[in-house]
Backbone as a printed PyTorch tensor [residue, N CA C, xyz], in Angstrom:
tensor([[[ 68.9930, 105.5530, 131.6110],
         [ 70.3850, 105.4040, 131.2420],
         [ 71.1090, 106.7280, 131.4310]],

        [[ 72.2950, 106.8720, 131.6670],
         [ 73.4450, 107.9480, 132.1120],
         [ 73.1290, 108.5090, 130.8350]],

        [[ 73.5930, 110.1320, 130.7960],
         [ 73.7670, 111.1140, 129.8190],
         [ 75.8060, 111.2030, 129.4020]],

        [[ 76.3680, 110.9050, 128.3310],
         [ 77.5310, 111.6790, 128.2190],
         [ 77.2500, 112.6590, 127.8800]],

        [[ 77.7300, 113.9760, 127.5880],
         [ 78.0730, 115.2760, 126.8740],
         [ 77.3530, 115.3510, 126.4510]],

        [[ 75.8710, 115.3090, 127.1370],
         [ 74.5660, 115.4710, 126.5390],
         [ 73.9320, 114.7040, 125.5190]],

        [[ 74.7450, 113.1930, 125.5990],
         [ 74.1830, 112.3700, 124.6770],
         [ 73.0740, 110.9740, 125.2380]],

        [[ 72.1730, 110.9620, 125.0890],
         [ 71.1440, 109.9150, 125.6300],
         [ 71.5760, 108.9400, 124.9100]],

        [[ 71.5360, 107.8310, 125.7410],
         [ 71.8630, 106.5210, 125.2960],
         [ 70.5570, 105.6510, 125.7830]],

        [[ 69.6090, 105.9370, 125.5330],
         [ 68.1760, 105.1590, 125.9790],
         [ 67.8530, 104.3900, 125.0320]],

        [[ 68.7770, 104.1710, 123.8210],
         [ 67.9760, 103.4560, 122.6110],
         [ 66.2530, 104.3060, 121.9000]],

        [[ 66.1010, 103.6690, 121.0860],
         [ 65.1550, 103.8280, 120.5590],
         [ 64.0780, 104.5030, 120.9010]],

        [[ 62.9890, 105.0020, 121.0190],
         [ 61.6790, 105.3400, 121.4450],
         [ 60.6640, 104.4520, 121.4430]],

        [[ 60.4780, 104.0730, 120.5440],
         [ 59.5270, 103.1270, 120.0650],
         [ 59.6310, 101.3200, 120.0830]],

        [[ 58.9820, 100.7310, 120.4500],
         [ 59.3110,  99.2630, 120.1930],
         [ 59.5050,  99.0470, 118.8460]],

        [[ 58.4960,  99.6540, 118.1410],
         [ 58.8410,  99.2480, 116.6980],
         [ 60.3330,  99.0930, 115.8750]],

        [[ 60.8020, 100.6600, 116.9200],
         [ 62.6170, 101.1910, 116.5960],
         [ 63.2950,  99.7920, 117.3310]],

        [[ 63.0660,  99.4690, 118.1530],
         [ 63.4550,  98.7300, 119.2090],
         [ 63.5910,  97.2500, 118.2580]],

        [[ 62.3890,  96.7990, 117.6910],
         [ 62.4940,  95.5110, 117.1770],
         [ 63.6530,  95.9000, 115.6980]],

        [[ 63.0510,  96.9100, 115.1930],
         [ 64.1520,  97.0800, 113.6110],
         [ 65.5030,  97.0330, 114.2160]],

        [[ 65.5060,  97.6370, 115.0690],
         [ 67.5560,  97.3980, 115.5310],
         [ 67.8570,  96.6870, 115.8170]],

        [[ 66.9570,  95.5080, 116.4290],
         [ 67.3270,  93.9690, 117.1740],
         [ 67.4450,  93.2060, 115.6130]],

        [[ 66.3010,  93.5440, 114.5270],
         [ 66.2740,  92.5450, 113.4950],
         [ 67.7390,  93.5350, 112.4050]],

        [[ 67.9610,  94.3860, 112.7130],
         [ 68.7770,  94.5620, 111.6400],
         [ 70.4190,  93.9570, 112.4790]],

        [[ 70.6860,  94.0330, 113.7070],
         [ 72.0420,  93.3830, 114.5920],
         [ 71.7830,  91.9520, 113.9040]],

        [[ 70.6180,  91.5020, 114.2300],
         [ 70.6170,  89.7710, 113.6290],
         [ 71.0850,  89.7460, 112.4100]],

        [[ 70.4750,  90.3100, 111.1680],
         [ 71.3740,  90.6510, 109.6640],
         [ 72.4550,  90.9350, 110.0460]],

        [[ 73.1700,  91.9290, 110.2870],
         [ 74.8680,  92.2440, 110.2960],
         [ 75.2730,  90.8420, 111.0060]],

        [[ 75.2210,  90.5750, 112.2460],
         [ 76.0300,  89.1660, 113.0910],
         [ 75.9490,  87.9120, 112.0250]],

        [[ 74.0970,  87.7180, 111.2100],
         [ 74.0680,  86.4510, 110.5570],
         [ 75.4220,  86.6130, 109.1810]],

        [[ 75.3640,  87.7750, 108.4370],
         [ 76.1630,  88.2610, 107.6050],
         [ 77.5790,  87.8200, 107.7530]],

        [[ 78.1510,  88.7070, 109.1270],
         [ 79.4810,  88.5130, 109.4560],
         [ 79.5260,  87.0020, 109.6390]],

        [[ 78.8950,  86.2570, 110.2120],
         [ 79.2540,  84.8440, 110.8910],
         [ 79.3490,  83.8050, 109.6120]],

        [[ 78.1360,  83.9900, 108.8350],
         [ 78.3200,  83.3810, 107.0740],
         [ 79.5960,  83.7100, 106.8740]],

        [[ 80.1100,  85.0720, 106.1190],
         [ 81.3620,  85.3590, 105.3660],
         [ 82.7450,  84.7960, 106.1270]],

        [[ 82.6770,  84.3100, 107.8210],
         [ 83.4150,  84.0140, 107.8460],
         [ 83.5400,  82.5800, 107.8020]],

        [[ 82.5040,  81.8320, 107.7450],
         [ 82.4580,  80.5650, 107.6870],
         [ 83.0910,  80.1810, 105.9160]],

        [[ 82.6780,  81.5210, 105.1980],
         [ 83.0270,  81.2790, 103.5220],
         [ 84.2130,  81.4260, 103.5420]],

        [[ 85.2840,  82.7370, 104.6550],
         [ 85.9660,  82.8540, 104.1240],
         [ 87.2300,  81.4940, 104.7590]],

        [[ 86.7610,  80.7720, 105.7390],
         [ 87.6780,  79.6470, 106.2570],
         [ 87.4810,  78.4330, 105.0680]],

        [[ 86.1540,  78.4920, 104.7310],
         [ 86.4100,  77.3840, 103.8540],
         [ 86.7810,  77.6520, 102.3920]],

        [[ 87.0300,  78.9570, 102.0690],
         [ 87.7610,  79.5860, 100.8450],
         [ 89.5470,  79.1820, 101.1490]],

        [[ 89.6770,  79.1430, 102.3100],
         [ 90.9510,  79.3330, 103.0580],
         [ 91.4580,  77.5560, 103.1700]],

        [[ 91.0120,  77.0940, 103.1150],
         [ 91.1760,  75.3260, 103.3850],
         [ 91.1430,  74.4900, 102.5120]],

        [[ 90.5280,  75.4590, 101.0000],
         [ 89.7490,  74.2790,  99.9360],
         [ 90.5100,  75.1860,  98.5370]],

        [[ 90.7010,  76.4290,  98.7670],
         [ 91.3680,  77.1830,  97.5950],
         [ 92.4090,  76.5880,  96.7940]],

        [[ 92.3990,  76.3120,  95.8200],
         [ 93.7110,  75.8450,  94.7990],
         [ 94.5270,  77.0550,  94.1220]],

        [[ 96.0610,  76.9450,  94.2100],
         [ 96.4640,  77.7760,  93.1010],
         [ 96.5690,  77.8200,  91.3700]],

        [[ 96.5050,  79.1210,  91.7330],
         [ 96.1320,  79.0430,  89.9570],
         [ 96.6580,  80.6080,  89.4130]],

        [[ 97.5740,  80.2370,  88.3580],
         [ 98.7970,  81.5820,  87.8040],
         [ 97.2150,  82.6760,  87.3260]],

        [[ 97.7160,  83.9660,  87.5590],
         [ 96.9360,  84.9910,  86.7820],
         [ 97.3500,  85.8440,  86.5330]],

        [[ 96.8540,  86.6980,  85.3530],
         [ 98.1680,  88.0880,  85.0500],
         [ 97.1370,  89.0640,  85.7990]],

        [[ 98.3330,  89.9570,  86.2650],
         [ 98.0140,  90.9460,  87.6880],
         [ 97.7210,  92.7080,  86.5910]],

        [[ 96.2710,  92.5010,  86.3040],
         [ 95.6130,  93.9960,  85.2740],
         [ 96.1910,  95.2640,  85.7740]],

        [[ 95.7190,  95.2550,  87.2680],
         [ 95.8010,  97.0160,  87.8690],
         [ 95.6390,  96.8550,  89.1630]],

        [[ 96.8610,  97.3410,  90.0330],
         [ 96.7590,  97.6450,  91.4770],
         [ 96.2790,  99.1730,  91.6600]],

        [[ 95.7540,  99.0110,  93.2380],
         [ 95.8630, 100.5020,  93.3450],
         [ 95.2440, 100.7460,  95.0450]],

        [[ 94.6170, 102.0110,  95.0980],
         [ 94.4130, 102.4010,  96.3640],
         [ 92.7780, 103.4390,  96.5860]],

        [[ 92.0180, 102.5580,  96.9250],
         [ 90.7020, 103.6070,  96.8550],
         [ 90.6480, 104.1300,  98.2990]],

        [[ 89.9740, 104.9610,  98.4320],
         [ 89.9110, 106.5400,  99.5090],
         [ 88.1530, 106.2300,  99.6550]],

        [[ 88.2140, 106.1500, 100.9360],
         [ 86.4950, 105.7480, 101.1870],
         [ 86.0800, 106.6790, 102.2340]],

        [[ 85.1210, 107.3420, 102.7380],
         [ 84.9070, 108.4890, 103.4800],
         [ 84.0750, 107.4410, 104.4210]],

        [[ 84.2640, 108.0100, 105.8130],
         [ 83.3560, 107.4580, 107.1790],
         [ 84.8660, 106.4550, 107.7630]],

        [[ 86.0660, 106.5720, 107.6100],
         [ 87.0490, 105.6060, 108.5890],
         [ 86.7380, 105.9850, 109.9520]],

        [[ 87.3120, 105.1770, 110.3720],
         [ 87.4720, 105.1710, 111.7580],
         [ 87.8720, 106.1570, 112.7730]],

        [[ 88.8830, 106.4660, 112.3370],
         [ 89.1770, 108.4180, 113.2020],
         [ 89.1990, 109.0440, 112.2030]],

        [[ 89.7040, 109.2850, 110.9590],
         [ 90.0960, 110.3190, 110.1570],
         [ 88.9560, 110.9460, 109.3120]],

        [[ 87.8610, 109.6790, 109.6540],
         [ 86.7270, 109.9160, 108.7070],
         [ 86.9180, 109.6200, 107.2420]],

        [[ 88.3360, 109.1570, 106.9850],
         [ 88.6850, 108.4890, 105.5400],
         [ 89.2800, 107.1960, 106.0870]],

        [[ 88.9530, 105.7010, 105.2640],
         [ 89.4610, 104.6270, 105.1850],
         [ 90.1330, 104.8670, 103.8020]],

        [[ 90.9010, 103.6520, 103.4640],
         [ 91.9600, 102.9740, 102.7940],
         [ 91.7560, 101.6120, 102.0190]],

        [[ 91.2230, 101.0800, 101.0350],
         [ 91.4600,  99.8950, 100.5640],
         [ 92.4160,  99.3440,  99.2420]],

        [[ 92.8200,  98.4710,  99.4440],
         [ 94.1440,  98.4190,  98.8000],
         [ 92.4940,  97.3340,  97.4450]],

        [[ 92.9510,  97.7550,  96.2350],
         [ 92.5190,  97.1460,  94.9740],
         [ 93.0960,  96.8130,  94.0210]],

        [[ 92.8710,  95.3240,  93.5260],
         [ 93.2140,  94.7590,  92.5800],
         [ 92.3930,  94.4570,  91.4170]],

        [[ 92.7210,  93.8230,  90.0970],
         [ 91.9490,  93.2290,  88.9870],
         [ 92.7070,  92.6540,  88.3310]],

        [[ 92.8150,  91.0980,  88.1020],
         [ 93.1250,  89.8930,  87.5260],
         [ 92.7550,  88.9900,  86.6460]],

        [[ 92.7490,  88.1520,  85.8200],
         [ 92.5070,  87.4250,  84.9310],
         [ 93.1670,  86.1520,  85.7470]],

        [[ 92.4090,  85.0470,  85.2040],
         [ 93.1420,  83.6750,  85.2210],
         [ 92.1690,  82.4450,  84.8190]],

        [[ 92.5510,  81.5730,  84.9930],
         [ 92.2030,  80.3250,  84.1740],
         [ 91.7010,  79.1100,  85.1210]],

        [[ 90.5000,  78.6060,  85.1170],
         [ 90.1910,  77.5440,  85.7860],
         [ 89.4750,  76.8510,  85.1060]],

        [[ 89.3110,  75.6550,  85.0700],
         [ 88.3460,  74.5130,  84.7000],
         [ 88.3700,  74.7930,  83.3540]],

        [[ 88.7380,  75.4220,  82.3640],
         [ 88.5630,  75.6550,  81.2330],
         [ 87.7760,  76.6200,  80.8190]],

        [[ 87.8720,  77.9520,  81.7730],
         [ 86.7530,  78.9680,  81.5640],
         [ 88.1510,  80.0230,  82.1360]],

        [[ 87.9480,  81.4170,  81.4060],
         [ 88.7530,  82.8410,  82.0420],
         [ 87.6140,  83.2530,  83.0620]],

        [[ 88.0270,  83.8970,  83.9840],
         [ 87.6410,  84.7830,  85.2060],
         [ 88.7370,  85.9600,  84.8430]],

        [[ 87.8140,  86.8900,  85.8130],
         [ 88.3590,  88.2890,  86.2970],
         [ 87.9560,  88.4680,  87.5640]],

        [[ 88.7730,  88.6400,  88.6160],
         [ 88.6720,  88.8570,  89.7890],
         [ 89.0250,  90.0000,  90.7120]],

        [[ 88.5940,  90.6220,  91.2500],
         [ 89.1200,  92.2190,  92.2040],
         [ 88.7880,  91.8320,  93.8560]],

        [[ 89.2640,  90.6440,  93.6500],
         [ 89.1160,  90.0300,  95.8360],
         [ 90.6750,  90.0510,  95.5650]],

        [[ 91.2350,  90.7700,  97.0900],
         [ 92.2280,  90.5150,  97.3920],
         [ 92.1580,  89.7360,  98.5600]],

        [[ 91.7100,  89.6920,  99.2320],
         [ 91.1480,  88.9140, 100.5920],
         [ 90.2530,  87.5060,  99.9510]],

        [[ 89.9680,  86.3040, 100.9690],
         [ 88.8750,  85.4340, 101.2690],
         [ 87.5030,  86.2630, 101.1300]],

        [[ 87.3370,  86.9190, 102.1330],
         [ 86.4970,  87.4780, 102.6240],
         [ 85.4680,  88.2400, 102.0330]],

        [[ 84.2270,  88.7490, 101.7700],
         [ 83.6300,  89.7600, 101.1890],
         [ 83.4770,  90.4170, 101.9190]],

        [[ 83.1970,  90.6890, 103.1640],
         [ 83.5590,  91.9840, 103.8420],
         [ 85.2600,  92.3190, 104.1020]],

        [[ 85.3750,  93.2530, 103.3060],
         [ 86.9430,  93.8040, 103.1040],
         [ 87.9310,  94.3690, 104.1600]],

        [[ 88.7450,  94.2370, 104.6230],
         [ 89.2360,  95.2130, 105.6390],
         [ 89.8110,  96.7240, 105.1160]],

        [[ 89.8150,  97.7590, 106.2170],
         [ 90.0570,  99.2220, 105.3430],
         [ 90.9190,  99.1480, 106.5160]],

        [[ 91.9700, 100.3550, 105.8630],
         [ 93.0340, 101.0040, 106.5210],
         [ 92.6220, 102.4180, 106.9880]],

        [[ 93.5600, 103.1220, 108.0310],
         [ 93.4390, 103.9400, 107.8480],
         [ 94.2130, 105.3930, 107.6090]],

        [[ 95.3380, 104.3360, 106.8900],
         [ 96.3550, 105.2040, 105.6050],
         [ 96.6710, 104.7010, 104.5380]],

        [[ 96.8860, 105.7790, 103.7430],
         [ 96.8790, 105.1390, 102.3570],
         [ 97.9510, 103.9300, 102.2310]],

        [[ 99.2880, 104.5640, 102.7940],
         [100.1410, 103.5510, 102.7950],
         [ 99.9680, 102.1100, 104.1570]],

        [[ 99.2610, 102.3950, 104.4040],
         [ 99.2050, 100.9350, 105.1480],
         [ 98.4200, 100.2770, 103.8930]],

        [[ 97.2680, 100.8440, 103.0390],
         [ 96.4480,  99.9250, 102.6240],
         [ 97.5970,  99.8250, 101.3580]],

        [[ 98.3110, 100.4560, 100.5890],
         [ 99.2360, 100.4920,  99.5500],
         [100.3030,  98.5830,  99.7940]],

        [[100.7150,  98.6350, 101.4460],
         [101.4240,  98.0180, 101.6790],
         [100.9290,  96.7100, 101.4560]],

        [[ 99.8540,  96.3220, 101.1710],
         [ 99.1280,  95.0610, 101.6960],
         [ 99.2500,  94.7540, 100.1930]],

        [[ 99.7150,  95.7280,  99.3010],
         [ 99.8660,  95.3220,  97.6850],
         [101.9040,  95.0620,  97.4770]],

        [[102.4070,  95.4030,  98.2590],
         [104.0190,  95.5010,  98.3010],
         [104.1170,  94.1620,  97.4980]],

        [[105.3550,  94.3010,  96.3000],
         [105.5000,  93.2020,  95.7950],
         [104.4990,  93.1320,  94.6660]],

        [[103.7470,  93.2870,  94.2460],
         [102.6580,  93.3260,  93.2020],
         [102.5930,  94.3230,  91.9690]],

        [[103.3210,  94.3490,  90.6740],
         [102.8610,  95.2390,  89.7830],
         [102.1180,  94.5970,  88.6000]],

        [[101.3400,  95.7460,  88.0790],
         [100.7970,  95.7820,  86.8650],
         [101.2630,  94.7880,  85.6450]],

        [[100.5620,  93.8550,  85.0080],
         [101.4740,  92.6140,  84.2710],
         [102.2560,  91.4130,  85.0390]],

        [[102.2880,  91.7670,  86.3250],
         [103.2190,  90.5810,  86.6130],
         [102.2480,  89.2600,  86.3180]],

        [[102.6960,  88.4660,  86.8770],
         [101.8230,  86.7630,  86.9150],
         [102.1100,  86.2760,  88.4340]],

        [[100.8070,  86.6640,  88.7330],
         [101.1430,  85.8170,  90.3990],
         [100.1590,  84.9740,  90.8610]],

        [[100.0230,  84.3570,  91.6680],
         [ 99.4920,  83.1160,  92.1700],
         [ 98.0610,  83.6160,  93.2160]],

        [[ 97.1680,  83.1510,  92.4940],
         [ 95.8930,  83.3280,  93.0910],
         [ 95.0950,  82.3660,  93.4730]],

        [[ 94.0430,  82.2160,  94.9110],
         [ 93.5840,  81.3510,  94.8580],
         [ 91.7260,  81.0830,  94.4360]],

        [[ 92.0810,  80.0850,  94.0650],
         [ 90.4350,  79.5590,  93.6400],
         [ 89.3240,  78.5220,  94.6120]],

        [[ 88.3040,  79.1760,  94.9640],
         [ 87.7540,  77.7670,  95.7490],
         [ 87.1250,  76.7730,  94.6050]],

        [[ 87.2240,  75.9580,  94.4070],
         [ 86.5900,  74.9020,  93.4760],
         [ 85.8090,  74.9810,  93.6590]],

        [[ 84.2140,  75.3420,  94.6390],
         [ 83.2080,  75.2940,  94.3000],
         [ 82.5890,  76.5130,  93.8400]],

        [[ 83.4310,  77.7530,  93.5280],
         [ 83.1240,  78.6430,  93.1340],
         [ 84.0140,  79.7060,  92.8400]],

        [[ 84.5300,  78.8960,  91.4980],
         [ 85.7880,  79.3940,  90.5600],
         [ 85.8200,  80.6390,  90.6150]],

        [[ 84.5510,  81.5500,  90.3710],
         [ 84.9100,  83.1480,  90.2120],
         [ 84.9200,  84.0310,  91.2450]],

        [[ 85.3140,  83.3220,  92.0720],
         [ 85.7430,  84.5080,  93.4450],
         [ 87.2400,  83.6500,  93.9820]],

        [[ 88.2870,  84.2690,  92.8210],
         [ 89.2880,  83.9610,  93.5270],
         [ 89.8190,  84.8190,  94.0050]],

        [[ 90.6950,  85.1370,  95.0290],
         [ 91.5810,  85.6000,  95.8670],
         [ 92.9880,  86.0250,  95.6200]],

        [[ 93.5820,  87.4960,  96.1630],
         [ 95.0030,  87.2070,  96.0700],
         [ 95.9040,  86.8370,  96.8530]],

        [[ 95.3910,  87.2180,  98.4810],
         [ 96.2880,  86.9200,  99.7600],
         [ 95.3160,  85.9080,  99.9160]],

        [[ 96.5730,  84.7180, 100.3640],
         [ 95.4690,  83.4240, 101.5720],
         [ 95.8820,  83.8130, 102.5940]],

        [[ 95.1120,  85.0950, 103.5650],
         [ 95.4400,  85.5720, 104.4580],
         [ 93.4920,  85.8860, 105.4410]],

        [[ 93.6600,  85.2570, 106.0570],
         [ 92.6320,  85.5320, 107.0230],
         [ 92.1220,  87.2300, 107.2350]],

        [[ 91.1430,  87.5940, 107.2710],
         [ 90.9900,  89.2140, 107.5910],
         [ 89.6520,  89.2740, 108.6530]],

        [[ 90.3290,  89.7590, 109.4610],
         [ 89.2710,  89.9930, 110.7010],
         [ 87.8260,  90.8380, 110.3670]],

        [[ 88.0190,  91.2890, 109.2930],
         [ 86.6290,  91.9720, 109.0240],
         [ 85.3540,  91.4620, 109.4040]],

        [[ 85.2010,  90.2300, 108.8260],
         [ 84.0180,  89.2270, 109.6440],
         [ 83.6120,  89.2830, 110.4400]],

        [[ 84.3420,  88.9930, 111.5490],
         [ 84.6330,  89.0010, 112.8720],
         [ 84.2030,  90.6210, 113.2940]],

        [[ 84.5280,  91.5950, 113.1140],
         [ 84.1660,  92.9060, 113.3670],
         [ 82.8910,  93.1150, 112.8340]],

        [[ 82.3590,  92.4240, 111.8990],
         [ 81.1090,  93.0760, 111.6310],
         [ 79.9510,  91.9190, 112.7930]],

        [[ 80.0400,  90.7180, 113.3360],
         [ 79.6170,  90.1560, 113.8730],
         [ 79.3340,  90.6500, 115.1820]],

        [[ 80.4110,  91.5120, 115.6730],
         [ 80.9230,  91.9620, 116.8240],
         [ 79.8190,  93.0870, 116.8910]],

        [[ 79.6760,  93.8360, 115.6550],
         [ 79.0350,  95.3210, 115.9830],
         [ 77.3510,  94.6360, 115.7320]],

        [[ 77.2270,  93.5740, 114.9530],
         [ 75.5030,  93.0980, 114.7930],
         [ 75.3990,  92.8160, 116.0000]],

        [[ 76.1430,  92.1480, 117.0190],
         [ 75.7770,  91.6680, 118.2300],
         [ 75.6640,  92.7580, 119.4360]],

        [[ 76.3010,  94.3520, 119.0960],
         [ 75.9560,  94.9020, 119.7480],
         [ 74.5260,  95.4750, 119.5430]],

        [[ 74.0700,  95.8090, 118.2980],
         [ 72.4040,  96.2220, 117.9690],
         [ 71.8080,  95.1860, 118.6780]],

        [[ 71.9700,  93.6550, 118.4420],
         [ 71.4810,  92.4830, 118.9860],
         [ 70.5710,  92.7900, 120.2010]],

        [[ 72.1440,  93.4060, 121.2020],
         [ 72.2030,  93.5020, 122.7570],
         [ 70.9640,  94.5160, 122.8220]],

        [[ 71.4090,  95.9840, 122.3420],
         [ 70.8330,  97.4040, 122.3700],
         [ 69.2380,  96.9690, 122.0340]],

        [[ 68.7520,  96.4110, 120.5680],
         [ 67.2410,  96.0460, 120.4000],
         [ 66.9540,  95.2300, 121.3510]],

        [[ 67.8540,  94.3820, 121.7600],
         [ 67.0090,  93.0560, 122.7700],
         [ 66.3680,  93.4950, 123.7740]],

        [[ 67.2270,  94.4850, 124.1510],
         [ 67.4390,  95.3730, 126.1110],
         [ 66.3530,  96.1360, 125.9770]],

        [[ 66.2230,  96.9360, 124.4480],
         [ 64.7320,  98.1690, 124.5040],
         [ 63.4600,  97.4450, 124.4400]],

        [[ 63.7620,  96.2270, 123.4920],
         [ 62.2740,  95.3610, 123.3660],
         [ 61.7720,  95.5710, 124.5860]],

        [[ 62.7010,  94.5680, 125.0600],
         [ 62.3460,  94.1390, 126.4370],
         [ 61.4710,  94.7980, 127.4680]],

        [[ 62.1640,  96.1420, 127.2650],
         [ 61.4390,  97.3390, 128.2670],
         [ 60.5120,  97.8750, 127.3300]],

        [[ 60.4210,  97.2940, 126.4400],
         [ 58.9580,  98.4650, 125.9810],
         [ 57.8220,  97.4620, 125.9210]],

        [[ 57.8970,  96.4010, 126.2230],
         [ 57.0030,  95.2380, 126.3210],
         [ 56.1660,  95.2470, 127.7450]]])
């Protein structure tokens, strides 16, 4: 394989390395491809349901994308289903979260939202305590599927040759 800026891109050494990166791409892709299958049918089946809005805010996560800092916009809620309280901190469907990579982009995704208000959250009925605040699709899924399928590629290609 070509050298960049003195960087080898030969994959692994070992088959052994070779199979762990093929079996760990299969975890991340199986991962991403589940959460998004949860988060469409969180997205299709969710009911609304009033909740008082605890604490917005903005966490600072190190390793983003260029800056080496991401952005996630955070919430915590109360509300009422089936005859039981929940507390919830999903703002998304999704459990893999999307990050920004400014504070105010991730701030923005809360615009409209303070502390005490009562706003409308959703619930999937088959699993009241992961409700939601945006019914908004988030590509995160999808990106983590994307990068398991590249280990996928990378372990498949070294197996291969070390076999």
């Amino acid at each position: 394989m070509p050298e960049i800026t003195g960087v080898s891109i030969n994959g692994p050494e070992t088959l052994r390395g070779a199979v762990l990166l093929l079996i760990v791409g299969l975890l991340v892709t199986g991962y991403g491809a589940y959460d998004y299958a949860q988060q469409s049918s969180a997205l299709t089946k969710a009911v609304e349901v009033d909740a008082e809005l605890l604490e917005t805010g903005v966490e600072r996560e190190s390793g983003g994308r260029r800056s080496g800092v991401s952005f996630q916009p955070t919430v915590r809620y109360t509300y009422e289903y089936g005859g039981s309280t929940y507390t919830s901190t999903n703002v998304f469907p999704a459990n893999i979260a999307p990050t920004y990579d400014t504070e105010d982009a991730a701030r923005s995704v809360l615009d409209g939202y303070e502390s005490g208000d009562t706003v409308t959250v959703y619930v999937p009925p088959g699993d009241p305590d992961d409700a939601y605040l945006r019914h908004q699709e988030s590509n995160a899924p999808l990106l983590a599927v994307g990068i398991g399928l590249f280990f996928v590629l990378g372990g498949g290609v070294t197996t291969l040759r070390r076999l």
